[in-house]
N, C-alpha and C positions, 0 to 999 in steps of 0.2 A: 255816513262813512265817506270818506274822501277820497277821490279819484274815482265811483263810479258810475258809469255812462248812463245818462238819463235817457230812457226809451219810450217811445210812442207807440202805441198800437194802432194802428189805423184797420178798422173791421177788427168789432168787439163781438164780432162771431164764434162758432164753434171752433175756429182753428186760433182764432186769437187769443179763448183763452185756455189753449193747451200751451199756445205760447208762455200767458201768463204765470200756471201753473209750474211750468218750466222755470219760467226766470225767477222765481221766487229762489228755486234751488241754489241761486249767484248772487244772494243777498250782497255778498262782498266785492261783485264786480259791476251789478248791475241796477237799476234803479225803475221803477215804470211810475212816469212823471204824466203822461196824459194818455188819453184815450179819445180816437173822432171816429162815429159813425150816425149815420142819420135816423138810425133805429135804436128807439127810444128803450124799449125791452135788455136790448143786445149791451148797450154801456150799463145797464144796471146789474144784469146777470154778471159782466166783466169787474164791477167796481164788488161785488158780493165774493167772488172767487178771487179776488185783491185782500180779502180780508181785510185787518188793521191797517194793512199797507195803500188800502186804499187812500185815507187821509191825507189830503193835499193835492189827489191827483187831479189835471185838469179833465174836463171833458167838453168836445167841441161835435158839431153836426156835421163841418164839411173836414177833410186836410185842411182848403183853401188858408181858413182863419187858422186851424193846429200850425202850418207854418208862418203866418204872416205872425203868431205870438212868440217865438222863437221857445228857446230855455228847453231845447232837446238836442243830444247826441246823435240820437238813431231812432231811425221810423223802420219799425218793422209793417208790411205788409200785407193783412191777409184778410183785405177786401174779397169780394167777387171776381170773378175773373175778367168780366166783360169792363169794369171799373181800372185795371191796372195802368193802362195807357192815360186817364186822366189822373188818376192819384199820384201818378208818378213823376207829371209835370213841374208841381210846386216845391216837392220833394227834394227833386236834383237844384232847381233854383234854391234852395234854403243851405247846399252844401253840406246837408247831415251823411252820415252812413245808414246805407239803405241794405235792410234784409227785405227780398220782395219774396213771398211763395208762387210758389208754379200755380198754373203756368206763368212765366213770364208776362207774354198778354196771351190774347183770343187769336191773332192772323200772326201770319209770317213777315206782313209791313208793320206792326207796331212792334213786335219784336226786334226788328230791324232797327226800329226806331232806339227803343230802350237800348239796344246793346252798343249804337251808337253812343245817346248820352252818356252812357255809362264810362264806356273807354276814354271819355273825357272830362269823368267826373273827381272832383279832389277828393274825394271820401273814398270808404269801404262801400262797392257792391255787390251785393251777392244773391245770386238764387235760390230759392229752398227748395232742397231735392233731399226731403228726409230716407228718402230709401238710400242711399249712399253709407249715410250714419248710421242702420242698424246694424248693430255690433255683428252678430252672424254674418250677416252682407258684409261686412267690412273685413272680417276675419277672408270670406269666398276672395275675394278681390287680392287681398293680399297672398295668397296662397297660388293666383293662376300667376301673378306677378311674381313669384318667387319662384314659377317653374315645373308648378304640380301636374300640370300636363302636359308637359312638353309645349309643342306648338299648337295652341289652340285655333281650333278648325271649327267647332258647333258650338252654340250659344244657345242655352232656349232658358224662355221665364213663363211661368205660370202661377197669375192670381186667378182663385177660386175663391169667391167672398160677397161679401153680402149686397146686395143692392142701390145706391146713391140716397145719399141721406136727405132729409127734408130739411130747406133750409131757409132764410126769411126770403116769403115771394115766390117760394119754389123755383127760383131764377136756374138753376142747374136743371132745371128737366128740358133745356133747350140751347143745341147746338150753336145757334147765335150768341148764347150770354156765355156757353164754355170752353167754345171751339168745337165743341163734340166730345164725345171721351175719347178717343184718341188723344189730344191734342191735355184734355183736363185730367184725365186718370193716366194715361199711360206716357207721357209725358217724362213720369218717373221711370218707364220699365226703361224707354228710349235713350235716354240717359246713361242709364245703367251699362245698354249695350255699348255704348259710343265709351265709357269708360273702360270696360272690361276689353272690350276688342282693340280698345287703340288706332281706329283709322274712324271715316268718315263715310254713311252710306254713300250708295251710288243711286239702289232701286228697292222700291217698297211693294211690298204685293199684300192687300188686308181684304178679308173675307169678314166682313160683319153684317150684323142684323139687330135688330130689337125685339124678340120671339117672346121673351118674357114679362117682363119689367112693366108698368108705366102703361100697358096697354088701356085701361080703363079708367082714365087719368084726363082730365080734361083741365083746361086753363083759358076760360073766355071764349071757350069752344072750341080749344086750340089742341091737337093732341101732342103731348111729349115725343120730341123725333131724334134722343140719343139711342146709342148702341148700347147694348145689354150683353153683346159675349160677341169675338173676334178671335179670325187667325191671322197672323201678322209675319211675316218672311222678311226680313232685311239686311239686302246682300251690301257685304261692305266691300272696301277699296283693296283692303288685302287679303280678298277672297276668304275671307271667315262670313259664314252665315249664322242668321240668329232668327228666334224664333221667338214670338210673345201668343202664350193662349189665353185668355181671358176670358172670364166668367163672372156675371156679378148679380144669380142668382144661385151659388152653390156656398152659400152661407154654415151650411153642416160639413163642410170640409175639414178635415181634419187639423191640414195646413193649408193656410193661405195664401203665403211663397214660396214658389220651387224654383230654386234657379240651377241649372245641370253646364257645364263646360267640359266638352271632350275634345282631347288632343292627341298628337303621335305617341304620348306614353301614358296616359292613365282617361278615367273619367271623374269629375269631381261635384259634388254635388249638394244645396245645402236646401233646409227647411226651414221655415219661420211659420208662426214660433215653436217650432220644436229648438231650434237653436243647435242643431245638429249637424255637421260633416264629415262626409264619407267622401272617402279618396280610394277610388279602384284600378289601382295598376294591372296594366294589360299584364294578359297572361298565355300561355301556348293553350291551341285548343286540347279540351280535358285534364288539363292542369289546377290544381288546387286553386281556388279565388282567394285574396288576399286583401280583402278590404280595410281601411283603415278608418275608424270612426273617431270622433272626437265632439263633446259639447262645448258651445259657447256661450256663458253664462252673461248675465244682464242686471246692471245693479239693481234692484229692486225699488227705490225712489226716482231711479227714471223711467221704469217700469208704467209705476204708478200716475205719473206726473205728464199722460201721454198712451196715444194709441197707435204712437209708429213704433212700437217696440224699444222704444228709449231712445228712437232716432234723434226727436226735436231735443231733449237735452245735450248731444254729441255735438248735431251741430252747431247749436249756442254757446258751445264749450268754443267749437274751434271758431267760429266768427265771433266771438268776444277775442281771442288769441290777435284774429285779422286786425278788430279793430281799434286793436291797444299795440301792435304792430311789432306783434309777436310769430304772428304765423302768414302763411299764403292764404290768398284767398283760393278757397277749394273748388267752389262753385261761382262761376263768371256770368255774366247777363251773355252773353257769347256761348256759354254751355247751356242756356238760357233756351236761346234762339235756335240754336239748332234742334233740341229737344221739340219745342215746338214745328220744327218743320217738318221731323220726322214726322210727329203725328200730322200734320196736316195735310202729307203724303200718304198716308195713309187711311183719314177721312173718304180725301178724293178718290183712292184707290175702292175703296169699300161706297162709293155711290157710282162709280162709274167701273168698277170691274174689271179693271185691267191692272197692272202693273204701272207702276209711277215711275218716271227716273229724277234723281234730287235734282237733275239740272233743267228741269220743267222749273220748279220753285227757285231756281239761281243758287243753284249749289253744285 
């Protein structure tokens, strides 16, 4: 088919090929022309769920060689985390349009870096922050932005959900290769707040620990030293606070997302995946409650096609838009970095127990 964009995957892993599976849905816009990862397993499992479509496609060990053979559009992403800062280097030399998944990188200096190159890159950059794209999440968003609760004053988000997945190396069971989860899970709540509240923190306060998880988990005699559930407080510039509870041994939860926003006129509130919002306009005390609920439904092939609630199909929708140069780019290597600072304010704030201020990390 003509006109479209040939794409790479770079990390033929578990989130590549959700990618995969996704891009298959843009037969008409998109194409996946090669695939590089140095694990040999992972490009076969990729080129299998490629189906038919596999035929022809390249496969290389490093980027290095994916870019010095040119004959691609767009590199998506979705290496390791500790990997982002070099895959990224050859990437921005090649001039392609870059979709990178969160985190951005591992520290607050290579993101710095990246969002640097980036603002002086000729192509599409863009961060992947599939919680943004979940339809429900995008309905809440729209709805505080149109005024549903007046001025919003409280933020809080609560994932309840299963524990970090296993994955080549077990390279995630350690705060050096992810940043920590702050910085690799919640990177997306972080995100979320800085969009919905509209200003920039100031101070981070996180209460976490490892109480559950990974305890009996050994690696070269080494033990896993990520966090397993977190309270998180982050005061922003125009005085709205937000709140992140996390949990990532409550797997029997009903819902996995809560995210709640109350303001001077109502409280608004949504679940995932329930797909459901409820809007509670203040009322006088002992006054009838007047709650307003509504579902928000999810096409069932991006459903399918994906474990963020149909998020990675939306945003492949809207950065295919970006990079046929139809749409904004939504998500910045700059919305990038900040996300990552947050969390990495809040790492420090949860080993050292105090309250962080963003202008410790130059913010």
């Amino acid at each position: 088919m003509p006109n479209r964009l040939r794409f790479a995957i770079i990390g033929a892993g578990m989130m590549g090929r959700e990618h995969l599976r996704n891009l298959k849905l843009f037969a008409d816009a998109a194409e996946v022309v090669a695939l590089a990862d140095p694990h040999g397993p992972s490009i076969e499992r990729s080129l299998k769920t490629l189906g038919p479509a596999a035929d022809g496609v390249r496969a290389f060990d490093t980027v290095e060689a994916l870019a010095a053979a040119g004959g691609i559009d767009v590199a998506l992403v979705s290496s390791p985390n500790f990997t982002h800062r070099a895959v990224l280097e050859p990437l921005f030399d090649a001039g392609v349009h870059i979709l990178c998944e969160k985190p951005l990188c591992t520290t607050v200096d290579d993101a710095r870096w990246a969002a640097a190159r980036a603002a002086a890159h000729p192509a599409v950059f863009w961060t992947g922050m599939e919680y943004r794209f979940m339809p429900p999440a995008a309905a809440f968003i729209d709805d505080i932005r149109a005024g549903a609760v007046g001025r919003l004053a409280m933020l809080s988000i609560r994932e309840h959900r299963f524990p970090f997945l296993v994955k080549v190396g077990d390279w995630n069971r350690f705060a050096r290769n992810t940043g920590g989860t702050m910085v690799e899970k919640c990177c997306h709540f972080f995100d979320l707040m800085r969009l919905i509240v509209g200003a920039e923190p100031v101070r981070v306060y996180c209460s976490g620990a490892m109480d559950v998880n990974h305890l009996d988990e050994r690696y070269g005699g080494e033990r896993p030293d990520i966090l397993d559930n977190s309270y998180t407080v982050v005061d922003f510039a125009n005085g709205v606070r937000a709140m992140l509870d996390l949990c990532m041994f409550a797997e029997g939860s009903e819902q996995q997302e809560e995210i709640v926003a109350v303001g001077d006129a109502a409280k608004l509130e949504v679940t995932i995946p329930a797909g459901d919002i409820v809007r509670s306009p203040r009322v006088p005390l002992g006054a009838l409650k007047s709650p307003e609920r509504r579902h928000v439904a999810v096409d069932e092939a991006a459903l399918a096609a994906g474990t963020h609630h149909g998020a990675t199909y939306f945003q492949l929708a809207a950065f295919l838009d970006a990079a046929a140069g139809r749409g904004p780019v939504q998500v910045t290597a700059d919305d990038g970095l900040r996300a990552v600072a947050i969390g990495a304010a809040a790492e420090l704030s949860a080993r050292e127990q105090r309250a962080v201020e963003m202008a410790e990390l130059g913010f």
